[in-house]
C-alpha positions as CSV (number, residue, x, y, z in Angstrom):
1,X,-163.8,56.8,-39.7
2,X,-164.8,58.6,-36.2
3,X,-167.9,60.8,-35.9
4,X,-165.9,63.2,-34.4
5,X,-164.2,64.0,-38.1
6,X,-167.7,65.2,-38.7
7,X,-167.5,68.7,-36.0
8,X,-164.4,70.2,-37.9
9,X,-165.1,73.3,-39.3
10,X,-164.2,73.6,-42.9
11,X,-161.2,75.6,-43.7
12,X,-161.6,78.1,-47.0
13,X,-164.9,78.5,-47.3
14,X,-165.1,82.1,-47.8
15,X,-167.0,84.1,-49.9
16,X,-167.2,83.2,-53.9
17,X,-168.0,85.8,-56.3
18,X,-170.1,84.4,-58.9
19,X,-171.8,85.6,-62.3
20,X,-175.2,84.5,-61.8
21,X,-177.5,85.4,-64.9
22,X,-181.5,84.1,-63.6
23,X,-185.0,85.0,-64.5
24,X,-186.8,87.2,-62.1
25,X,-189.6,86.8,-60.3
26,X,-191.6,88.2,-57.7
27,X,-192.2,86.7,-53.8
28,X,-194.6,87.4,-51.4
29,X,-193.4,90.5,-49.6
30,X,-190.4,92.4,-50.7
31,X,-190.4,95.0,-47.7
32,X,-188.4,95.3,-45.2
33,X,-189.0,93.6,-42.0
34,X,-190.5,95.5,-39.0
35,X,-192.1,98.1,-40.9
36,X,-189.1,100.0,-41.7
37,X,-187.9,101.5,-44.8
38,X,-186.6,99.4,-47.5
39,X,-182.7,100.0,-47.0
40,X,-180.4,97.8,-46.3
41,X,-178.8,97.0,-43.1
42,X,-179.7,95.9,-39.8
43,X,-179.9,92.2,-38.3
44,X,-180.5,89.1,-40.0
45,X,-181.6,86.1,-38.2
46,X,-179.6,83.0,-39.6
47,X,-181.3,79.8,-38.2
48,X,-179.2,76.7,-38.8
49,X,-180.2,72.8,-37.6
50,X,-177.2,71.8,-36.2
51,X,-173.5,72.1,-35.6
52,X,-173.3,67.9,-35.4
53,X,-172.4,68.4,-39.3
54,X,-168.9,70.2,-41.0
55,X,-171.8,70.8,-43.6
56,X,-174.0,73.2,-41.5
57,X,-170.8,74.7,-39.7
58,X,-169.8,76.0,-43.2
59,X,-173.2,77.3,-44.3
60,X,-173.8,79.2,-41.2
61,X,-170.2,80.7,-41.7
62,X,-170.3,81.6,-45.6
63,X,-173.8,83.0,-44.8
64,X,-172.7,85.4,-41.7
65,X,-169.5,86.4,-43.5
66,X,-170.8,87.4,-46.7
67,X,-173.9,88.9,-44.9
68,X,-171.1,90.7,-42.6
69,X,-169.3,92.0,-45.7
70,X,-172.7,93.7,-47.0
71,X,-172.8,95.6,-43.7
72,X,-175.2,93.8,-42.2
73,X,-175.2,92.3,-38.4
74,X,-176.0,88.8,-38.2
75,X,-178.0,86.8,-35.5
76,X,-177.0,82.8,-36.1
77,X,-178.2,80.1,-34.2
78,X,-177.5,76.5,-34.3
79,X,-180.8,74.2,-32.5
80,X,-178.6,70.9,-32.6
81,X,-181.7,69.1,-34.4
82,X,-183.9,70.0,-31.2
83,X,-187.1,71.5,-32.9
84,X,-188.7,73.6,-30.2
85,X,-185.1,74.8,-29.9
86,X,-185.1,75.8,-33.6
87,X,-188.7,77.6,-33.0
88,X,-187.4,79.2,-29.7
89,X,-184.6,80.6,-31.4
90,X,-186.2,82.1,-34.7
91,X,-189.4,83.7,-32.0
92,X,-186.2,85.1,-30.2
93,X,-184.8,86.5,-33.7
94,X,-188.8,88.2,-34.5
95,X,-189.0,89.6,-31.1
96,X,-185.4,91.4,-30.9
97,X,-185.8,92.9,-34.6
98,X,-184.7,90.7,-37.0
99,X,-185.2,92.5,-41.0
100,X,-185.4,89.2,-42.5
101,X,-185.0,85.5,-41.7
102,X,-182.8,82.8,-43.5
103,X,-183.9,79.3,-42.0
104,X,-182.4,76.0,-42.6
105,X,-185.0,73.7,-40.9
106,X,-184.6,70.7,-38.8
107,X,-187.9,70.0,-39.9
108,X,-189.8,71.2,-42.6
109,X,-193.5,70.9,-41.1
110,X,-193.5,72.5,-38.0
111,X,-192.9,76.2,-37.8
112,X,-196.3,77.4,-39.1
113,X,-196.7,79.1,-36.1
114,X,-193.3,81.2,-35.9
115,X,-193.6,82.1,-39.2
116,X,-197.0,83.3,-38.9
117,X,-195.2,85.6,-36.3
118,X,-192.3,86.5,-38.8
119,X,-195.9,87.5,-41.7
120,X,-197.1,89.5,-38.7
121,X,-194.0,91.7,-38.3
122,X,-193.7,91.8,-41.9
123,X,-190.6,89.9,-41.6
124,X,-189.4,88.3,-45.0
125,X,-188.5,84.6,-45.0
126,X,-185.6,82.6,-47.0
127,X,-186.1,79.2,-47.1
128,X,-182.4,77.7,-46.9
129,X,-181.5,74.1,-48.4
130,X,-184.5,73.0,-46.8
131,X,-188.4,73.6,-47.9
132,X,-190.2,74.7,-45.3
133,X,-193.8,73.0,-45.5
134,X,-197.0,73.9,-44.3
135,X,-197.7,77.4,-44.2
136,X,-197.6,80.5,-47.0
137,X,-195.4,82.7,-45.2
138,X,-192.1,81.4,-46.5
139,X,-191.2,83.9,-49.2
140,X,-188.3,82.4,-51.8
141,X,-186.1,79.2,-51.3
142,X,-183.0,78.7,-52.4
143,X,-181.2,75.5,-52.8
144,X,-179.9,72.6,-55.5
145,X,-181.6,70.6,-57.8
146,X,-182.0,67.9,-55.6
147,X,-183.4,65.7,-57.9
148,X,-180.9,65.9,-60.0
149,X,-178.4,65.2,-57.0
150,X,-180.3,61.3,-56.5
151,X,-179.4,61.0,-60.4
152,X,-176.1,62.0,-59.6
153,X,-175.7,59.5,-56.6
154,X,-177.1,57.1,-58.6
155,X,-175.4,57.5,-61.5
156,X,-172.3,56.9,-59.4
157,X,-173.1,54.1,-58.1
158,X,-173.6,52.6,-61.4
159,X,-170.4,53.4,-62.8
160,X,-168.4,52.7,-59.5
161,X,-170.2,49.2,-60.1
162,X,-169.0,49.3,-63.7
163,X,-172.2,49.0,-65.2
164,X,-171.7,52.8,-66.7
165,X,-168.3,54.0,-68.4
166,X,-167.0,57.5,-67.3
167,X,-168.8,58.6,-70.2
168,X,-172.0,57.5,-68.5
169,X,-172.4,54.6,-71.1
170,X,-173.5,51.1,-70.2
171,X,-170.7,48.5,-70.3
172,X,-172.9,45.9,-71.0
173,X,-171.9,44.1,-68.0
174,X,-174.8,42.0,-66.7
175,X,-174.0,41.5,-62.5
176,X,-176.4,40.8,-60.5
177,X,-174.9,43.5,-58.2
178,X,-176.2,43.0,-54.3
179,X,-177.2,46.7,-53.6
180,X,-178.5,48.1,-50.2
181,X,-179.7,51.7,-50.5
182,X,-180.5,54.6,-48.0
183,X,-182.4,57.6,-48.1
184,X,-182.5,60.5,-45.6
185,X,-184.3,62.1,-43.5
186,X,-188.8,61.6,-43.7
187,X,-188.9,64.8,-42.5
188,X,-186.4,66.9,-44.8
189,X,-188.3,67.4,-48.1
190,X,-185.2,67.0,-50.0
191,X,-185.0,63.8,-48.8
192,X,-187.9,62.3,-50.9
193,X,-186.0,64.5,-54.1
194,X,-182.8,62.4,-53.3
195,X,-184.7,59.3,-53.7
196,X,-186.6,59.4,-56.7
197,X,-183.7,60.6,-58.6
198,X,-182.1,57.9,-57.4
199,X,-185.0,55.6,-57.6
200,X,-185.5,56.1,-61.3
201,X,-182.4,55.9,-62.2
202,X,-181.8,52.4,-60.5
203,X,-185.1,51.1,-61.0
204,X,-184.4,50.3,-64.9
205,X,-181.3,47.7,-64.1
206,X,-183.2,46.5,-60.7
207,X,-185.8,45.3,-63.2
208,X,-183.6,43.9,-65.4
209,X,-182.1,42.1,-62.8
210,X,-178.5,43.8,-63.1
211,X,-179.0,45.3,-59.4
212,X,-181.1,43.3,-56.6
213,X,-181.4,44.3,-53.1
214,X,-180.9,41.2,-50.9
215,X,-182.6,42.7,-47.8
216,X,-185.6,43.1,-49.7
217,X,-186.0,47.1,-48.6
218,X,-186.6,48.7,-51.6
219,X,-189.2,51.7,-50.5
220,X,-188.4,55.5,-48.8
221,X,-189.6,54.4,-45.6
222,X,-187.7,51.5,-45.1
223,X,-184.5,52.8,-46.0
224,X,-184.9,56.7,-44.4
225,X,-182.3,57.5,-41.6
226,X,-184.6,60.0,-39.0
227,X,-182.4,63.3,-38.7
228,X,-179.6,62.0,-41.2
229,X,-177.9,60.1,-38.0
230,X,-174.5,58.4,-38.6
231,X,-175.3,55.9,-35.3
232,X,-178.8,55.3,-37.5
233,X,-177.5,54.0,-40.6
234,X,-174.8,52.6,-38.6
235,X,-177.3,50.3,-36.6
236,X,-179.3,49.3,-40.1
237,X,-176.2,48.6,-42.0
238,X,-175.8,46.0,-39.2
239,X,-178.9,44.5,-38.8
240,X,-178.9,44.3,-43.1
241,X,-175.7,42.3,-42.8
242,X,-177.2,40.0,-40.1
243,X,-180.5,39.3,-42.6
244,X,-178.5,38.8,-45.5
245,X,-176.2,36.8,-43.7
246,X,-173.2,35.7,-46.3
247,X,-174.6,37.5,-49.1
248,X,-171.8,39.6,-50.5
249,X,-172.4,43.5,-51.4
250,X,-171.6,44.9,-54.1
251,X,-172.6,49.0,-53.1
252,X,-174.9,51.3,-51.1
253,X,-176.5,53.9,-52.0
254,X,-176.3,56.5,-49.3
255,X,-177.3,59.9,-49.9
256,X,-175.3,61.8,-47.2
257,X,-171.4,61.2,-46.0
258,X,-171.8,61.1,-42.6
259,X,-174.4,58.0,-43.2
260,X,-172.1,56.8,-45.6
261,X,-169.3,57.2,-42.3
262,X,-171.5,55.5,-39.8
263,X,-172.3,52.3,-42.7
264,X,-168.5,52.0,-43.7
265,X,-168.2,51.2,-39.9
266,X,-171.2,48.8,-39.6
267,X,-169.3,47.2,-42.9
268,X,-165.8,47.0,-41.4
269,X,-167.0,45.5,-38.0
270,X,-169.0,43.2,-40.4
271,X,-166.0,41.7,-41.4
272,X,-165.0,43.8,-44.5
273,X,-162.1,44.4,-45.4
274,X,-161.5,48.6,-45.4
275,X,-159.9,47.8,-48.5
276,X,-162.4,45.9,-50.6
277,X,-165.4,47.7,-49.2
278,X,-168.8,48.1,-51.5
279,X,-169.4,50.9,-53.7
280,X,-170.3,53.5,-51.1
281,X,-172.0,56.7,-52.4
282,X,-172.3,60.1,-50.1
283,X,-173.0,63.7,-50.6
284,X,-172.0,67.0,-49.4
285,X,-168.4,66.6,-49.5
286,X,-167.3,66.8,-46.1
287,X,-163.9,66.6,-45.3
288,X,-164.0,63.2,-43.5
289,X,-165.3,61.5,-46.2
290,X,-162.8,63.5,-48.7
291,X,-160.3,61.5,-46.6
292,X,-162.5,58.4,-46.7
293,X,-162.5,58.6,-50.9
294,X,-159.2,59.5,-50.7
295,X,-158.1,56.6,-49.0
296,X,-160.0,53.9,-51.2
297,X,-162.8,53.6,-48.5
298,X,-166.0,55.8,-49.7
299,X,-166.5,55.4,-53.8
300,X,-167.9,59.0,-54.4
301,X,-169.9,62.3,-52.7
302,X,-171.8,64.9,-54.3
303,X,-170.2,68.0,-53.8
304,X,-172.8,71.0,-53.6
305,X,-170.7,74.0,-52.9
306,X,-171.8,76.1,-49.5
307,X,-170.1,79.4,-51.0
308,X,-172.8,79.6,-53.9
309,X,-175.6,78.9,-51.5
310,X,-175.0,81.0,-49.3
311,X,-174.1,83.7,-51.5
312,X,-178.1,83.2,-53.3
313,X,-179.1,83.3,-49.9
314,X,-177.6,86.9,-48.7
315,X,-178.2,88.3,-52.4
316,X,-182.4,88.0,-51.7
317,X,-182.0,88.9,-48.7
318,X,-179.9,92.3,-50.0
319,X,-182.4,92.8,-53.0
320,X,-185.6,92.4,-50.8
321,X,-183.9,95.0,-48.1
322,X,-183.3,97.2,-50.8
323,X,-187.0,96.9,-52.2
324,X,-186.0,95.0,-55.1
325,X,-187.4,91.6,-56.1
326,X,-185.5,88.3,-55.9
327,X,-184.4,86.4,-59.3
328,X,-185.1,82.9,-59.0
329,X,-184.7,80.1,-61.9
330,X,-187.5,77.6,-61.0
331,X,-191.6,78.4,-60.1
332,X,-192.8,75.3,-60.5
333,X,-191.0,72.2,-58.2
334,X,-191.2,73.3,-55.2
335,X,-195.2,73.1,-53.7
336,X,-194.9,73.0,-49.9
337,X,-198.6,72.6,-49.6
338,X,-199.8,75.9,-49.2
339,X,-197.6,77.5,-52.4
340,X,-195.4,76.6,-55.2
341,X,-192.0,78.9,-53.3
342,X,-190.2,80.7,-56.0
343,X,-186.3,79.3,-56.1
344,X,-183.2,79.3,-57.5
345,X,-181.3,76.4,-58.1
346,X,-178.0,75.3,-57.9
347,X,-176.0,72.6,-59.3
348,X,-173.9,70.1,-58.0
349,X,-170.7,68.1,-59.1
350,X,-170.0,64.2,-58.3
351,X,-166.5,64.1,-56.7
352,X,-164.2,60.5,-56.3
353,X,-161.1,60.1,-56.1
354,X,-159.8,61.4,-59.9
355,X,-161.3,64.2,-59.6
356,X,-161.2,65.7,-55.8
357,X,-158.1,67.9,-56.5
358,X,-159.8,70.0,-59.7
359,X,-163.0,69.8,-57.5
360,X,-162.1,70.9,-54.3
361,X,-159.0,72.1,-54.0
362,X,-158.5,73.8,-57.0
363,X,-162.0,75.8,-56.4
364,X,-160.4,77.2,-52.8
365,X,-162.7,74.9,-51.1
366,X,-160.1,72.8,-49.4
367,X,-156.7,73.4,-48.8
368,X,-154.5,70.1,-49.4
369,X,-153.8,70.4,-45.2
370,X,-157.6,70.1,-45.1
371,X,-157.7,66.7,-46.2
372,X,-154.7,65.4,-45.2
């Protein structure tokens, strides 16, 4: 699988009309931005963390277009996981008028300072995917339950392992299964959601002795991939193999698809077989890694669909331009430090190979051409 597969632009991700019944609840300023009145309309400053993933390519899209098709102009920026970049770019968006701000952060910690700007222009601010951390002016968040998506990873890795059914019942079936796992990036908050999920539900048979880990690397920092880089996981998936040495694996655990491209490679040049590879988890459903399931390569992915996300995104946005107050489903998981951030969350689907078609393709998400 080449990184490469990665910078294609997905094909059909348009805008999704959903139903979406929530609870409402207030944020922290529901004015629009620059003092104006609250109307809607005007610019929208989109701040993305890179165009090195098909992942962030489609968000940035659904958000522009659907943004587009409420008659608002929109201001996106990609910062290729440079932060001062990333800050650059959203003081550029402040200073040129932006009504509101959607940011997807590279990392979560460091723009207390631009947002502080963003407070000062009374400048709303959507938190996108990503918590930003550290500072009280970040006004709702909007992402998926990503705790539950490290129970879904998990989950899969079990049953790809045969130790669950389809059903999600144990087999019975006793292993020991050699495991490796992966976690993502120390400085995306999601990150540390992905792995307890995951953690707790693996934990049980790693106690019981169904799973073992014959590196040894068992905690976050060990196993987190700085940025969520392929060439990362790549070079520790390699150096794993050479400290195992013979040891046979059974799966990985690998929260994200283009890690789960860049291990399948370390694998193959390790001497596997693309054919009898390890259970190999993912997430986000990107079209490489479609192909990779597809082709008996990559076990599963979490699919968390970019439409729906984007579409929560642009609707508080629309409701705090219009003076109205953002519904969100969840006031209590997400503490950034400085304030529990009133969300909505989204859930997300685990997708292999018997169930890609009803998944993806049925939805509109792909087209068959797309994966082929």
């Amino acid at each position: 699988m080449k990184k490469h597969s990665m910078l294609k632009a997905i094909a059909g991700a348009g805008v999704l009309a959903l139903g979406i019944g929530l609870a409402g609840c207030a944020g922290d300023r529901t004015g629009a931005g620059s003092g104006d009145s609250q109307e809607a309309g005007g610019t929208i400053g989109v701040a993305m963390p890179t165009q090195q993933s098909e992942r962030w390519i489609a968000d940035g899209n659904n958000v522009k277009s659907q943004l587009e098709g409420l008659g608002y102009q929109v201001d996106l920026q990609y910062a290729n996981d440079d932060i001062p970049t990333q800050v650059s770019q959203i003081e550029n968006m402040i200073t040129t008028g932006a009504k509101a701000l959607i940011v997807a952060s590279i990392d979560g910690t460091t723009l207390t300072d631009v947002l502080q700007q963003a407070k000062d222009a009374n400048i709303p601010v959507i938190a996108y995917d990503r918590l930003i951390n550290g500072t009280e002016n970040v006004d709702y968040y909007t992402t998926f339950d990503n705790y539950k998506v490290g129970v879904q990873q998990a989950t899969s890795l079990l049953t790809g392992l045969g130790v669950l059914d389809a059903s999600g019942k144990e087999t019975g079936a006793a292993g020991p299964f050699n495991v490796e796992l992966f976690a993502g990036s120390p400085d995306d908050n999601n990150a540390t959601f992905f792995w307890n999920g995951a953690m707790d539900t693996l934990k049980p048979y790693m106690d019981k002795g169904v799973l073992k880990v014959p590196s040894g690397q068992t905690e976050f920092g060990q196993a987190a991939i700085l940025r969520w880089l392929p060439e990362t996981a790549q070079k520790r998936m390699e150096n794993i193999l050479t400290v195992i040495g013979g040891t046979k694996l059974d799966g990985v655990l690998s929260p994200y698809d283009g890690l789960s491209i860049g291990i399948i490679s370390a694998l193959t040049s390790g001497g596997y077989a693309a054919n009898a590879l390890p259970v190999i988890t993912g997430q986000d459903a990107e079209a490489g890694s479609i192909k990779s399931i597809i082709a008996g390569e990559q076990y599963s992915t979490i699919f968390k669909d970019t439409r729906e996300l984007a579409k929560q995104a642009v609707t508080m946005v629309d409701d705090i331009r219009k003076g109205e107050k953002p519904e969100v489903n969840d006031e209590k998981t997400y503490d950034n430090g400085k304030k529990v951030v009133p969300s909505y969350l989204l859930n997300s689907t685990i997708v292999t190979k018997d169930n890609y078609k009803e998944v993806l393709i049925d939805s509109g998400y792909y087209t068959e051409a797309d994966l082929k």
